[in-house]
PyMOL CGO cylinders between C-alpha atoms (Angstrom):
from pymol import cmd
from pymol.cgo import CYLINDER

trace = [
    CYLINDER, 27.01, 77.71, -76.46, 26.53, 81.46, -76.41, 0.3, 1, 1, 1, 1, 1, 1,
    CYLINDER, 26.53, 81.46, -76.41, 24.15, 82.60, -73.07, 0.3, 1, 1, 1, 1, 1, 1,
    CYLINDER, 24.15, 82.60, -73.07, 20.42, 84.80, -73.58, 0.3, 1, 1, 1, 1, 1, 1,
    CYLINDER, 20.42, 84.80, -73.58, 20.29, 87.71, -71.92, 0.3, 1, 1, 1, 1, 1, 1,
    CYLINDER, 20.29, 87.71, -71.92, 16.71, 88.07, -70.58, 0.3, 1, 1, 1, 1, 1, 1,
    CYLINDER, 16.71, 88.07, -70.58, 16.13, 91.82, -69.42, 0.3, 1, 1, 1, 1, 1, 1,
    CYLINDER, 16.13, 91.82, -69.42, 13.25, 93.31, -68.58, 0.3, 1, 1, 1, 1, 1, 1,
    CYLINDER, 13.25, 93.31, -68.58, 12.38, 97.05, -67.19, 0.3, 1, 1, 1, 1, 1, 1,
    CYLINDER, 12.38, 97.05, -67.19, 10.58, 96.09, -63.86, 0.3, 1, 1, 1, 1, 1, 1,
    CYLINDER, 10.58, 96.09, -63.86, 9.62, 92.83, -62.11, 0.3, 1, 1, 1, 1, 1, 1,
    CYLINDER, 9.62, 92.83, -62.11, 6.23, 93.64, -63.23, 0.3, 1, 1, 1, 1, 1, 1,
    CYLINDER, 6.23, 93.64, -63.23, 7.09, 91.94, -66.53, 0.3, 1, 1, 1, 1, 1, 1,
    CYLINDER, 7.09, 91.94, -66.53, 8.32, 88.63, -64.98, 0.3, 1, 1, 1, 1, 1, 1,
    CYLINDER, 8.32, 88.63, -64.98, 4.74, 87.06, -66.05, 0.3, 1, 1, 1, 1, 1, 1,
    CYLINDER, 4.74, 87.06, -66.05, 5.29, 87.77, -69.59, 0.3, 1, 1, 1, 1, 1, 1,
    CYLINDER, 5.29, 87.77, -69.59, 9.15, 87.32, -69.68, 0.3, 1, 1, 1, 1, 1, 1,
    CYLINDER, 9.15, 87.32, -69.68, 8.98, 84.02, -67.56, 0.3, 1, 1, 1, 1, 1, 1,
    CYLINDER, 8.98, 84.02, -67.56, 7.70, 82.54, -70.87, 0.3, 1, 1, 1, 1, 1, 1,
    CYLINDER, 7.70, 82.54, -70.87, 10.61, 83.59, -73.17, 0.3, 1, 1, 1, 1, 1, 1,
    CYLINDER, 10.61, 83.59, -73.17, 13.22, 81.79, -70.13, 0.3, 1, 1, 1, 1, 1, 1,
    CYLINDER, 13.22, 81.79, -70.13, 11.20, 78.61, -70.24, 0.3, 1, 1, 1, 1, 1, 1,
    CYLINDER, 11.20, 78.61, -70.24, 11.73, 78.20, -73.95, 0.3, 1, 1, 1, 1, 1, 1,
    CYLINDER, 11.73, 78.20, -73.95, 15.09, 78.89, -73.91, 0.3, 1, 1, 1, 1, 1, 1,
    CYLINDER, 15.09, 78.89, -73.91, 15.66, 76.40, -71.03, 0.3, 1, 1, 1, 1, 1, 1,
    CYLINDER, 15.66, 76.40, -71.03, 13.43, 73.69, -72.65, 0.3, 1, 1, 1, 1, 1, 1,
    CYLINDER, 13.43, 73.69, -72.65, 16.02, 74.15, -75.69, 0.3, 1, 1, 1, 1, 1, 1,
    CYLINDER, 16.02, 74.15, -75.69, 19.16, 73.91, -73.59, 0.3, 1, 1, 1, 1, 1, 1,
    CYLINDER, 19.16, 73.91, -73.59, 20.16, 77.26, -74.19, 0.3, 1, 1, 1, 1, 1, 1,
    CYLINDER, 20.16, 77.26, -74.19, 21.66, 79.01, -70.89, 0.3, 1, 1, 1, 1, 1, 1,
    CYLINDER, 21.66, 79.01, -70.89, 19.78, 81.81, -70.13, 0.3, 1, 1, 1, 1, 1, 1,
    CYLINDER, 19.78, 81.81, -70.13, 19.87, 84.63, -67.50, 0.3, 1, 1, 1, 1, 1, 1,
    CYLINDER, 19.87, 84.63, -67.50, 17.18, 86.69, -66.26, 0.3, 1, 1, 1, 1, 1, 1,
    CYLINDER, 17.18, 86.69, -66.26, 17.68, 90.42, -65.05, 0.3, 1, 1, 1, 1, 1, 1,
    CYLINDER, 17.68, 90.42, -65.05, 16.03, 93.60, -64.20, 0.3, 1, 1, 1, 1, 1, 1,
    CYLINDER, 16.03, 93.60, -64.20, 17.29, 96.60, -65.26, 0.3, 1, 1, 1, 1, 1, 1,
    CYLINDER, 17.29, 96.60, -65.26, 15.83, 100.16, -66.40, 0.3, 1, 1, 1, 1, 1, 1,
    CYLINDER, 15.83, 100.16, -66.40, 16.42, 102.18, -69.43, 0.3, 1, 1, 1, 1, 1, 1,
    CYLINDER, 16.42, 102.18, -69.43, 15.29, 105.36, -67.02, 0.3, 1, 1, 1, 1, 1, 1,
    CYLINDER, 15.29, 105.36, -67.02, 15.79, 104.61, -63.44, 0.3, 1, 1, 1, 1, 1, 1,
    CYLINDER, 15.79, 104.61, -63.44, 19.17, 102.76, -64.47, 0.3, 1, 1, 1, 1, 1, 1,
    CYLINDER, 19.17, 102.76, -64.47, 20.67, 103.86, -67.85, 0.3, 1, 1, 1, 1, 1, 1,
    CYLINDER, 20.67, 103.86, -67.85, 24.28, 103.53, -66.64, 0.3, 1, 1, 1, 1, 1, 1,
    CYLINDER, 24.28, 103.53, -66.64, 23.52, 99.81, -65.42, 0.3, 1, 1, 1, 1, 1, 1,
    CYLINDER, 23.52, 99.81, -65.42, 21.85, 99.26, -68.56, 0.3, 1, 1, 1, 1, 1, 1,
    CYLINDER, 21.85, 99.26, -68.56, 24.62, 100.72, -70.51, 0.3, 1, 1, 1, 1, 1, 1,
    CYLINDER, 24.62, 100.72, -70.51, 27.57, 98.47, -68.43, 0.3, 1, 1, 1, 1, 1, 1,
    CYLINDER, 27.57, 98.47, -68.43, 25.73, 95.46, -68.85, 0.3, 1, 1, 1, 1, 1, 1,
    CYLINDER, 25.73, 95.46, -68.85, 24.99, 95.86, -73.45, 0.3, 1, 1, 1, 1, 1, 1,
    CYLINDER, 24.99, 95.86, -73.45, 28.73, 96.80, -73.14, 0.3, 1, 1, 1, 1, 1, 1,
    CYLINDER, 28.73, 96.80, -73.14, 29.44, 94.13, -71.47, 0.3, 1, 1, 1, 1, 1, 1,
    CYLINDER, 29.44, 94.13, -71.47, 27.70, 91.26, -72.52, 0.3, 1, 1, 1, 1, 1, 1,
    CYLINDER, 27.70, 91.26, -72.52, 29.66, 90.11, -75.69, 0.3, 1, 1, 1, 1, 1, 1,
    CYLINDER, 29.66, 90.11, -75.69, 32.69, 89.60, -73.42, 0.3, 1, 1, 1, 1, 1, 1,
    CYLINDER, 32.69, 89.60, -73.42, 30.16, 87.92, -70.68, 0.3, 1, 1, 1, 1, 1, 1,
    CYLINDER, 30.16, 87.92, -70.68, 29.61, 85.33, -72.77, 0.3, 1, 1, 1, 1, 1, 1,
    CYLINDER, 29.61, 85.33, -72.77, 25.70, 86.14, -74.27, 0.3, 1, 1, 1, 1, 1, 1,
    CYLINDER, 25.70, 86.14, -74.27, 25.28, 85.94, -78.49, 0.3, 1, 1, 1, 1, 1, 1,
    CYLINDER, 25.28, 85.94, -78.49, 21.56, 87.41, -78.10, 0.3, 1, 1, 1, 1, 1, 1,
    CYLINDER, 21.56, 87.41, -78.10, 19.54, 90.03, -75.78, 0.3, 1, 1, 1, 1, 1, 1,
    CYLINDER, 19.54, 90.03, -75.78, 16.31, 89.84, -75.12, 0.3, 1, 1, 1, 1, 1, 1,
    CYLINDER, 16.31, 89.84, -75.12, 14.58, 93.29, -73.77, 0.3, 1, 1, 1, 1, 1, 1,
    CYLINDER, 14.58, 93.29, -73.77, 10.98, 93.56, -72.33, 0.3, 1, 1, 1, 1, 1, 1,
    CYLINDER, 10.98, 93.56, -72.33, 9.49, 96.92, -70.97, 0.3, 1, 1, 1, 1, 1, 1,
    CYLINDER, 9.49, 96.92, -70.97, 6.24, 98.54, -70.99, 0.3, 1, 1, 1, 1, 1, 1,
    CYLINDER, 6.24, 98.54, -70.99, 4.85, 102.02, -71.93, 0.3, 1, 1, 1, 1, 1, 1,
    CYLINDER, 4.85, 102.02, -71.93, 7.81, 103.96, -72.98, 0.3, 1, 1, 1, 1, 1, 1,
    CYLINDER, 7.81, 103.96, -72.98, 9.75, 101.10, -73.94, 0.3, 1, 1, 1, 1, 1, 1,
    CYLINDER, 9.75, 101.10, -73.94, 13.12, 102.55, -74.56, 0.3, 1, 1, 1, 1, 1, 1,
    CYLINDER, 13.12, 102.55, -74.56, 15.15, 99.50, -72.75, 0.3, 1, 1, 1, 1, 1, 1,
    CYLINDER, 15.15, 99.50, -72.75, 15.50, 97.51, -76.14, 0.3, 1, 1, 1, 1, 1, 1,
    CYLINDER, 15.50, 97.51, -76.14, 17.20, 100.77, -78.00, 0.3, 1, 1, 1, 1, 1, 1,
    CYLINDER, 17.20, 100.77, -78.00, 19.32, 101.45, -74.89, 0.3, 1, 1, 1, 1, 1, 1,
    CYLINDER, 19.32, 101.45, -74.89, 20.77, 97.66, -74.36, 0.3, 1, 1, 1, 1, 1, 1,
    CYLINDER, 20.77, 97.66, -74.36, 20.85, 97.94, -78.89, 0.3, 1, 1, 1, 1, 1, 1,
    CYLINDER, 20.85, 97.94, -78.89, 23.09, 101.18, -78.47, 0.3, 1, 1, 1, 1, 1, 1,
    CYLINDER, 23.09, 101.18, -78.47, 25.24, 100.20, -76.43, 0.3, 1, 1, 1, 1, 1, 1,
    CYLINDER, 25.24, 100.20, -76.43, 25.90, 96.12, -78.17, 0.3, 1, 1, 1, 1, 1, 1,
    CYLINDER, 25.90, 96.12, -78.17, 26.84, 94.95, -81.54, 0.3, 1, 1, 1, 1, 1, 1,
    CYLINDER, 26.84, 94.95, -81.54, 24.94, 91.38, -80.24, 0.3, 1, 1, 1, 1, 1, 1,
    CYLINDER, 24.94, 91.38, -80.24, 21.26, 91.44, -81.76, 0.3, 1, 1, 1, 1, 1, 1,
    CYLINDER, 21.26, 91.44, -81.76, 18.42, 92.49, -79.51, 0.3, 1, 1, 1, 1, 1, 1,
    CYLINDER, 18.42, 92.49, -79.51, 15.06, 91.90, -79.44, 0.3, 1, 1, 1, 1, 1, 1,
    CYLINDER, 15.06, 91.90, -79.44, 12.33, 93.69, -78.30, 0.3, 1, 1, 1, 1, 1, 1,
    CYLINDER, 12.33, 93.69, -78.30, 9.24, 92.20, -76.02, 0.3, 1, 1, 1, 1, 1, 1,
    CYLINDER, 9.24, 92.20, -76.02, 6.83, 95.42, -75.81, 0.3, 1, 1, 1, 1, 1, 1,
    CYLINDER, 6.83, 95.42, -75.81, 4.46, 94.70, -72.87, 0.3, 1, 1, 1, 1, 1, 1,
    CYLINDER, 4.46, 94.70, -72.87, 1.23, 95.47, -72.83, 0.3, 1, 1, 1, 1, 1, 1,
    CYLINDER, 1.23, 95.47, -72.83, -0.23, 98.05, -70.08, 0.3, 1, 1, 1, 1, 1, 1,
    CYLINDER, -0.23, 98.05, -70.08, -3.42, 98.76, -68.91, 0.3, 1, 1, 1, 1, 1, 1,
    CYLINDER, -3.42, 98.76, -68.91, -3.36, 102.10, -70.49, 0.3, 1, 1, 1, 1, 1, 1,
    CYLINDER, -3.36, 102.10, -70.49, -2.59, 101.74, -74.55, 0.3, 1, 1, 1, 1, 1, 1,
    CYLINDER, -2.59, 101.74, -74.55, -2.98, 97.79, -74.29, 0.3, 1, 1, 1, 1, 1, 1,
    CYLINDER, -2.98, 97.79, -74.29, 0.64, 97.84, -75.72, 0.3, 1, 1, 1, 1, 1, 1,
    CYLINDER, 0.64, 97.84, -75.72, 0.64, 99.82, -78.29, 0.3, 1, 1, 1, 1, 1, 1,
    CYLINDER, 0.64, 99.82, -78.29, 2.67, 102.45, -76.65, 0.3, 1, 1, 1, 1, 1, 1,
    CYLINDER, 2.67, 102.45, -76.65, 5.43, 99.69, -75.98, 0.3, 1, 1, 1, 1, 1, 1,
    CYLINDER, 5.43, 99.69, -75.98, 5.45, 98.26, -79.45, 0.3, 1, 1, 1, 1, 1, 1,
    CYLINDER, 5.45, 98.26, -79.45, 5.96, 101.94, -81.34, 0.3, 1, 1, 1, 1, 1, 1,
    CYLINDER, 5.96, 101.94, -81.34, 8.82, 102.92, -78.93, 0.3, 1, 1, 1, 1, 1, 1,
    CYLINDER, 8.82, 102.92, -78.93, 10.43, 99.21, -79.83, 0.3, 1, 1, 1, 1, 1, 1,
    CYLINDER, 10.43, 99.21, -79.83, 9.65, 99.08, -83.26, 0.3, 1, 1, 1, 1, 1, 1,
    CYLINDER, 9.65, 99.08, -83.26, 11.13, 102.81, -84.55, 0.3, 1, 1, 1, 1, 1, 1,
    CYLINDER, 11.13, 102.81, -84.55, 14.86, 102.44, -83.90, 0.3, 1, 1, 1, 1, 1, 1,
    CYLINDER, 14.86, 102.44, -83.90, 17.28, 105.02, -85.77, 0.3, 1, 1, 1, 1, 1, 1,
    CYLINDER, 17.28, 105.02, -85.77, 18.74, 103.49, -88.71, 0.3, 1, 1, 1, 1, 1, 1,
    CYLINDER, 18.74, 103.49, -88.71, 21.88, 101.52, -87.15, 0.3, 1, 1, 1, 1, 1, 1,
    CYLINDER, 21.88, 101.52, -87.15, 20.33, 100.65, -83.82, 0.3, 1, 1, 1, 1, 1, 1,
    CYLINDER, 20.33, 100.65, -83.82, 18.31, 97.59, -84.90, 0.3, 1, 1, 1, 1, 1, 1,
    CYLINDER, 18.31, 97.59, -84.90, 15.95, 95.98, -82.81, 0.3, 1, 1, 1, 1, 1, 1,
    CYLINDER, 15.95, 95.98, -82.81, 13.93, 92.89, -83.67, 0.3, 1, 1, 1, 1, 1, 1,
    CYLINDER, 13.93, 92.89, -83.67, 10.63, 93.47, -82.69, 0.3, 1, 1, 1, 1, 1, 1,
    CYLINDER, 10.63, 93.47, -82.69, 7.98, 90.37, -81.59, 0.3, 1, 1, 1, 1, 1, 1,
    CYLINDER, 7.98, 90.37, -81.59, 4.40, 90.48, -80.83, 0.3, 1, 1, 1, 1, 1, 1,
    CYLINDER, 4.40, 90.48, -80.83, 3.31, 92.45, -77.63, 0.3, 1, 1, 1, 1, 1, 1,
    CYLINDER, 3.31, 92.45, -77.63, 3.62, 89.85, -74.85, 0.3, 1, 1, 1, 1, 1, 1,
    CYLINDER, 3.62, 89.85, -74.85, 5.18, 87.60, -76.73, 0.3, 1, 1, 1, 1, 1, 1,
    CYLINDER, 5.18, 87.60, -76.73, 7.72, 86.15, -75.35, 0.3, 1, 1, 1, 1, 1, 1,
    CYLINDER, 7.72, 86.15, -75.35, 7.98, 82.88, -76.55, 0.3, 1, 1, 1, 1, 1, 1,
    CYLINDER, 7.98, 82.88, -76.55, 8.39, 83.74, -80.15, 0.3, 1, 1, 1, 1, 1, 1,
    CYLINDER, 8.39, 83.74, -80.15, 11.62, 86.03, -78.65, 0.3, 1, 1, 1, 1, 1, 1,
    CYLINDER, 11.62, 86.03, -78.65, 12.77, 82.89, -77.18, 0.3, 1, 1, 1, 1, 1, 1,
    CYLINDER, 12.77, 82.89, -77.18, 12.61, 81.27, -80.72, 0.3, 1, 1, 1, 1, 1, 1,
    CYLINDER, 12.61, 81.27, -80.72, 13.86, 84.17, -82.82, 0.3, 1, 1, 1, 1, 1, 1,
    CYLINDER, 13.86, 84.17, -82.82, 16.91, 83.88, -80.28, 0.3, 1, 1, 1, 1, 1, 1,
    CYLINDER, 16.91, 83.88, -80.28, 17.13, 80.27, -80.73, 0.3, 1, 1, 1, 1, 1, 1,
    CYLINDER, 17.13, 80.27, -80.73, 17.55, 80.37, -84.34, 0.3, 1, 1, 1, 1, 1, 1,
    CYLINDER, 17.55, 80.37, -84.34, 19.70, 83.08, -84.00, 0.3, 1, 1, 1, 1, 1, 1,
    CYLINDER, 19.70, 83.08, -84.00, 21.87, 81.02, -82.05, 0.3, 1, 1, 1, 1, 1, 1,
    CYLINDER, 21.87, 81.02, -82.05, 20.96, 77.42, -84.03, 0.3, 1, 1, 1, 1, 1, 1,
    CYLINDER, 20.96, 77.42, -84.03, 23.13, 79.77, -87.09, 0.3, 1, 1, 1, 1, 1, 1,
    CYLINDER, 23.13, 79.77, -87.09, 26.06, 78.14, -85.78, 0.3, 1, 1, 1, 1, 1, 1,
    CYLINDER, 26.06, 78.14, -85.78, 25.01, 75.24, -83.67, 0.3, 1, 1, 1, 1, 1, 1,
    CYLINDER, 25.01, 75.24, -83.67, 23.80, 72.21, -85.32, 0.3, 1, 1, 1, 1, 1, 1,
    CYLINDER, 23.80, 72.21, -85.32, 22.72, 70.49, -82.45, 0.3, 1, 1, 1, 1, 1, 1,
    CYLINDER, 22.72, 70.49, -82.45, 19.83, 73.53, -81.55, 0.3, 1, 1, 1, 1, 1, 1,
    CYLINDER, 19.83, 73.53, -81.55, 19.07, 73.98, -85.53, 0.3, 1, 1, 1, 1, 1, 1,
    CYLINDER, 19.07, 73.98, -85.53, 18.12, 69.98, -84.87, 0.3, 1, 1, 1, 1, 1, 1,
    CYLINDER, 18.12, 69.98, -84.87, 15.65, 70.68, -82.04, 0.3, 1, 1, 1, 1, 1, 1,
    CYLINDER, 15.65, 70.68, -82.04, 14.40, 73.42, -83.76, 0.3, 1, 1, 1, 1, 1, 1,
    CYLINDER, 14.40, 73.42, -83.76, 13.74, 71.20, -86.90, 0.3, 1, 1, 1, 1, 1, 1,
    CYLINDER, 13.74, 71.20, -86.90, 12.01, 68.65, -84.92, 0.3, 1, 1, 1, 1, 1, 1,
    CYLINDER, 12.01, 68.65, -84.92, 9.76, 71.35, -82.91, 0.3, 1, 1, 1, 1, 1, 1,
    CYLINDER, 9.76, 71.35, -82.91, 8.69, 72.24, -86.68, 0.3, 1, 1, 1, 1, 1, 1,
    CYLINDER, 8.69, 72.24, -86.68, 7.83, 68.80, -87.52, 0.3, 1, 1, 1, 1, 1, 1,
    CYLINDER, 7.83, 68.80, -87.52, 6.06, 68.39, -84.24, 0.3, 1, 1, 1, 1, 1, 1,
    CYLINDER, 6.06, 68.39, -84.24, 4.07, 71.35, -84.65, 0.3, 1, 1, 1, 1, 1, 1,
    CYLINDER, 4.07, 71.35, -84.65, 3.01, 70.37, -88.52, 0.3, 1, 1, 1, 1, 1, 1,
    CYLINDER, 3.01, 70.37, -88.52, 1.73, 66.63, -87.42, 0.3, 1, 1, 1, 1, 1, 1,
    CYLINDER, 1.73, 66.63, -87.42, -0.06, 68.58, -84.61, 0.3, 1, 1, 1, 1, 1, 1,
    CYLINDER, -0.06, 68.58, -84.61, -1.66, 70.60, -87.29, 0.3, 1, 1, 1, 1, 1, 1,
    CYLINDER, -1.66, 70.60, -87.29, -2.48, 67.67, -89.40, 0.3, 1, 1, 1, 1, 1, 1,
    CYLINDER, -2.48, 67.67, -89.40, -4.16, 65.37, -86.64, 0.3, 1, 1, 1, 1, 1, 1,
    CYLINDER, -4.16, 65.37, -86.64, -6.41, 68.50, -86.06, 0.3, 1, 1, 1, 1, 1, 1,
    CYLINDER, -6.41, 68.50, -86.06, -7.17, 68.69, -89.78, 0.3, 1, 1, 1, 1, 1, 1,
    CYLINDER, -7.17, 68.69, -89.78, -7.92, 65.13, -90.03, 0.3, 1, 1, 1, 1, 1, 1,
    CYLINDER, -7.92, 65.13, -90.03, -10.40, 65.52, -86.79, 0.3, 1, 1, 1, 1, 1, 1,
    CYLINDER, -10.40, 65.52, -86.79, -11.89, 68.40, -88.29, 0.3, 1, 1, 1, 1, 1, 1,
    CYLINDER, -11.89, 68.40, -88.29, -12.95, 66.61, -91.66, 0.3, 1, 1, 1, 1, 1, 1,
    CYLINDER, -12.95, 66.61, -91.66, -14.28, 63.84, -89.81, 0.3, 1, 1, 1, 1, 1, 1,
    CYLINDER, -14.28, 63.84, -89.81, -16.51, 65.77, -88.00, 0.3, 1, 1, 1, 1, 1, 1,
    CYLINDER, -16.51, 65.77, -88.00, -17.76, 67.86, -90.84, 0.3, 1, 1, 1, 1, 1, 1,
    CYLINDER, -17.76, 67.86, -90.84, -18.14, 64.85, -92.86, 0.3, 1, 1, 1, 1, 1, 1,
    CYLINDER, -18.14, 64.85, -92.86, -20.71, 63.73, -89.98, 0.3, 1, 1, 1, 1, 1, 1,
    CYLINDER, -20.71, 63.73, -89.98, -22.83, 66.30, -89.69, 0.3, 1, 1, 1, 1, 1, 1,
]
cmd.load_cgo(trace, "trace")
């Protein structure tokens, strides 16, 4: 199975990003974890996108704050998909970070989640991965299911109670 590059732009982001290596893991899907800077390190951040399909990852996952420019840097330098985690700062709650992820020049895409989240990065490179891996598109299948009887125990609960009162 293809690795997950996690990246993220400072070790501030570890809170947020933690969440997007615990998926993966709970899925089975290796996963490693670095930091690296689009502006402090470009040339790092360069090696390792032009390095990565021959390291053995199939997606990259890229968190950073404010400016936000590590997702198009690692997507520049790759042909593997990336996908952007903007992280939200005290400043623009976000904002900021998900405009400098989301407008990528035509050619340098970047999949873009929800600021902070994580986990749905984790997923979107799951599937990505489950594309050619039956066993993953399985737990990702039952994860669905899961989540729908989840939603339906609720429902029933719900009507219950408003039937009560």
């Amino acid at each position: 199975m293809k690795k997950v590059a996690v990246i993220m732009g400072s070790d501030s982001d570890w809170g947020v990003v933690s969440k997007a290596v615990k998926t993966l893991k709970e899925y089975g899907v290796p996963v490693e974890a670095h930091v690296c800077s689009a502006h402090r390190t470009p040339a790092a951040a360069a090696a390792f996108a032009s390095s990565a399909k021959e390291n053995g990852f199939g997606v990259i996952i890229a968190a950073a704050g404010m400016a936000a420019h590590l997702a198009g840097v690692l997507a520049a330098h790759t042909t593997l998909p990336v996908i952007g985690i903007p992280i939200g700062s005290a400043g623009l709650g976000g904002m900021d970070a998900l405009l400098a992820t989301v407008q990528m020049p035509s050619g340098i895409p970047v999949a873009t989640v929800a600021v902070n989240g994580a986990a749905n990065a984790a997923f979107l490179a799951i599937q990505m991965l489950a594309l050619s891996d039956d066993e993953l598109a399985a737990k990702l299948e039952a994860n669905k299911q899961k989540m729908a009887e989840g939603v339906a125990e609720k429902d029933a609960k719900i009507a219950a109670e408003a039937a009560e009162l």
